[in-house]
C-alpha positions as a Python dict, from the first residue, in 0.01 Angstrom:
ca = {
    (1, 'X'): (0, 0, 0),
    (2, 'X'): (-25, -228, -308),
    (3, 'X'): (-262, -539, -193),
    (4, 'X'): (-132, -800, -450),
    (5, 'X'): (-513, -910, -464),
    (6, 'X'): (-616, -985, -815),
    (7, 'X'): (-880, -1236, -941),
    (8, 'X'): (-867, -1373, -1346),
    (9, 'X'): (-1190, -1554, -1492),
    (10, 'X'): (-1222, -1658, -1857),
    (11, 'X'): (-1508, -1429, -1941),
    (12, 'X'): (-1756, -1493, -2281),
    (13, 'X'): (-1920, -1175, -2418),
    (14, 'X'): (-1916, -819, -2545),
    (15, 'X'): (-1722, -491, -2362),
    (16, 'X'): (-1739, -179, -2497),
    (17, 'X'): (-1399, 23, -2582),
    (18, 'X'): (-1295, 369, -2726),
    (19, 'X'): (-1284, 145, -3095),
    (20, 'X'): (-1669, 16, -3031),
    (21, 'X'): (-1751, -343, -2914),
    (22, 'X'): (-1504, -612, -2860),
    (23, 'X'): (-1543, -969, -2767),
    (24, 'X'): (-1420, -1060, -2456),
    (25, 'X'): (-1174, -1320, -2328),
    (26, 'X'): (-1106, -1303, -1970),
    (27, 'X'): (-1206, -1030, -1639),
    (28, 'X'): (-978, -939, -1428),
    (29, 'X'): (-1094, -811, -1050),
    (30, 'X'): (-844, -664, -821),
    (31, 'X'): (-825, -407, -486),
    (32, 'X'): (-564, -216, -541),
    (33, 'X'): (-501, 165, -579),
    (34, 'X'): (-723, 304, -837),
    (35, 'X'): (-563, 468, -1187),
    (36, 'X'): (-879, 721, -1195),
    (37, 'X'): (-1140, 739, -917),
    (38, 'X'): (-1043, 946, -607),
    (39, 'X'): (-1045, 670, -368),
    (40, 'X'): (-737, 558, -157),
    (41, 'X'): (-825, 167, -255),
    (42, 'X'): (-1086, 68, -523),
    (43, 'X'): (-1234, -261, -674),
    (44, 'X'): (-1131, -251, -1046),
    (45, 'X'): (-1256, -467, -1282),
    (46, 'X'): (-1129, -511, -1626),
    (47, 'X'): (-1319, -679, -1933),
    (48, 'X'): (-1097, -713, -2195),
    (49, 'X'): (-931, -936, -2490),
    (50, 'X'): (-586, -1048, -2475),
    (51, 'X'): (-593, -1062, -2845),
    (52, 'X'): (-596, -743, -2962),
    (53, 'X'): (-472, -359, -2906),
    (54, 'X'): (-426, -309, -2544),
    (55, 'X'): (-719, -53, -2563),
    (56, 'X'): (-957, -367, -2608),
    (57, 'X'): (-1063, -315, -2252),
    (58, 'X'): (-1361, -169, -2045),
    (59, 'X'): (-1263, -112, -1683),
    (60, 'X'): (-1455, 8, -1383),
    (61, 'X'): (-1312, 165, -1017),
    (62, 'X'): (-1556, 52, -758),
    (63, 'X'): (-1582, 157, -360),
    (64, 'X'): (-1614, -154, -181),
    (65, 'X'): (-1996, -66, -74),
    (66, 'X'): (-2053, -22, -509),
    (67, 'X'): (-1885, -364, -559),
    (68, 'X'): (-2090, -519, -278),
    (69, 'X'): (-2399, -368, -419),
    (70, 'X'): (-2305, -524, -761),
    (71, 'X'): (-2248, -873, -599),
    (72, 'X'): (-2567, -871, -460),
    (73, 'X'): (-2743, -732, -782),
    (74, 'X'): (-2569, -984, -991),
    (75, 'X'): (-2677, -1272, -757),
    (76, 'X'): (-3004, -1186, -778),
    (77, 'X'): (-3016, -1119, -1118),
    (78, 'X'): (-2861, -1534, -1188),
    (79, 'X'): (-3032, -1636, -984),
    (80, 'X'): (-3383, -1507, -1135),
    (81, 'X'): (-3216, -1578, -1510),
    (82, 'X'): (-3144, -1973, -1378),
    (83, 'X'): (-3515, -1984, -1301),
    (84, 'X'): (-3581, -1874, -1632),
    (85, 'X'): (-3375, -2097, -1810),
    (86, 'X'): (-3507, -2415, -1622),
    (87, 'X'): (-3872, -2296, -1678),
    (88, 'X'): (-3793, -2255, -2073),
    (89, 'X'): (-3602, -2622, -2078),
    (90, 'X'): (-3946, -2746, -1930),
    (91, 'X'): (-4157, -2605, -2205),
    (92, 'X'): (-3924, -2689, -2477),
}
């Protein structure tokens, strides 16, 4: 069953492609069947640049326990970089 659930952010950074590195301009995050994994649904996220060749992309299939996992990784890992930040505005 197709979900219709997709998320698009404005993303700033590198991804990785079969032509090297790219900058990115948006990520888009969606549950919906998966185009590779094995998995009957799958978190997919897509990094890519709506500029150039449609193979400016890096994409990911996730199970929903990986893309939790990730959540919580990447919330930690903010959170500990905003510390980091705020202690190097204080020295500066």
């Amino acid at each position: 069953m197709c979900t219709s659930i997709v998320e698009i952010v404005d993303a700033e950074g590198s991804g990785k492609g079969n032509n090297g590195w790219f900058p990115l301009t948006h990520a888009v995050v969606s549950y919906d069947h998966p185009h590779y994994a094995l998995l009957e649904e799958a978190i997919t996220i897509d990094f890519m640049n709506q500029r150039l060749e449609p193979g400016a992309r890096a994409a990911v299939e996730l199970t929903l326990e990986s893309a939790k996992a990730l959540n919580a990784a990447l919330t930690k890992a903010i959170e500990a970089a905003e510390i980091e930040e705020g202690e190097r505005l204080k020295a500066a």
